[in-house]
C-alpha positions as CSV (number, residue, x, y, z in Angstrom):
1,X,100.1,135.6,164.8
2,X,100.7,137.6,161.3
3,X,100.7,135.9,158.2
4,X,104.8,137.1,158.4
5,X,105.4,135.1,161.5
6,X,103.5,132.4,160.5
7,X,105.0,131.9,157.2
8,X,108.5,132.3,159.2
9,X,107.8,129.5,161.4
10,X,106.7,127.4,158.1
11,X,109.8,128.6,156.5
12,X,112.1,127.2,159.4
13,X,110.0,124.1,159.4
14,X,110.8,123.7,155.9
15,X,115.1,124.4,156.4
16,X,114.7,121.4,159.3
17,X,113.4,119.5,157.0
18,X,116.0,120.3,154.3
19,X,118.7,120.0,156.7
20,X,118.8,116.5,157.6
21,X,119.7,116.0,153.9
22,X,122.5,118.2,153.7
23,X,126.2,117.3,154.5
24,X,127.4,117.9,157.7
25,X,128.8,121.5,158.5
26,X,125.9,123.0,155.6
27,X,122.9,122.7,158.0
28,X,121.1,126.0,157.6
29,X,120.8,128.2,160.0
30,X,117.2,129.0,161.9
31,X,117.2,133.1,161.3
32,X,115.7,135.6,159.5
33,X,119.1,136.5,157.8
34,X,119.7,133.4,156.0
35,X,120.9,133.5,152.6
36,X,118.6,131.0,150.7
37,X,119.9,131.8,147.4
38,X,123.0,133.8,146.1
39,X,125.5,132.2,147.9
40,X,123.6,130.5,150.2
41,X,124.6,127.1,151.4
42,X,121.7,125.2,149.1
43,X,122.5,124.3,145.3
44,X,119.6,124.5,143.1
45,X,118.2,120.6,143.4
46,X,117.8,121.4,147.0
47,X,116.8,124.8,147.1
48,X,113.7,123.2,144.8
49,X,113.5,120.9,147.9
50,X,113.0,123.8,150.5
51,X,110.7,125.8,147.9
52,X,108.6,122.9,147.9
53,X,108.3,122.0,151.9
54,X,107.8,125.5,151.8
55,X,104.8,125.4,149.4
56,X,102.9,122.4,151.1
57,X,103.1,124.0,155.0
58,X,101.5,127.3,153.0
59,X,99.0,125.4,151.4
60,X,98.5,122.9,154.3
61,X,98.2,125.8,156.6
62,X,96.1,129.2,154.9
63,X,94.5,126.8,152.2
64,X,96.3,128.8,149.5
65,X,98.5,128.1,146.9
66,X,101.8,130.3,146.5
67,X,104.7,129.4,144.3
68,X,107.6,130.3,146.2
69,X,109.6,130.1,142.9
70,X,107.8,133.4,141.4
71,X,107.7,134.6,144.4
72,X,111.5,134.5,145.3
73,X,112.5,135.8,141.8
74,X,109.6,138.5,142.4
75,X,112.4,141.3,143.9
76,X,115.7,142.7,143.3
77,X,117.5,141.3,145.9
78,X,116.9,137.6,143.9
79,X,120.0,136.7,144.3
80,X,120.7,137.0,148.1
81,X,117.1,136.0,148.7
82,X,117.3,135.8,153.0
83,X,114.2,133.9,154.8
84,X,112.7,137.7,156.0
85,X,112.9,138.4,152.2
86,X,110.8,135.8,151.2
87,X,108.6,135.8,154.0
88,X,107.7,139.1,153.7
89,X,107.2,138.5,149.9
90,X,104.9,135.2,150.5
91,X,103.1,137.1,153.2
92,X,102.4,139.9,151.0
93,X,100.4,137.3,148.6
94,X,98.7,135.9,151.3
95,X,97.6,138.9,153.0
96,X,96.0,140.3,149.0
97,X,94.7,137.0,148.0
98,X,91.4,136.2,149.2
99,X,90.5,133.5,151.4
């Protein structure tokens, strides 16, 4: 598996996570083409959330450290950041950074 499909399964570990804190109806959707900010169904507290489940399954998993924060606001689709976005973005850091 890629470092892009591996940080998209982390990624939809993360949303699970994030989803059994969010009101009924707002659960996030499992896909590549959810919007994770820019109208997205998170607010800010818990997009922080996700950003940081996100963080700990990267580090936990490639024994690297990436902030998903910089890394999210990193392009110029910012503000309708979708999970292939960031994924591609993250992997792009794992795949220059050495091990």
């Amino acid at each position: 598996m890629n470092s892009y499909d591996r940080v998209i399964q982390l990624v939809y570990e993360a949303i699970a996570d994030i989803n059994t804190t969010l009101a009924p109806g707002n659960a996030l959707p499992l896909s590549v083409d959810t919007v994770l900010t820019g109208g997205g169904r998170l607010d800010s507290l818990a997009f922080l959330k996700l950003a940081i489940g996100i963080e700990e399954r990267i580090e936990r998993t490639f024994r690297r450290t990436v902030s998903i924060l910089e890394t999210a606001l990193a392009g110029d689709d910012a503000e309708t950041l979708t999970v292939a976005a960031l994924a591609e973005r993250v992997a792009r850091v794992l795949d220059r950074v050495p091990a």
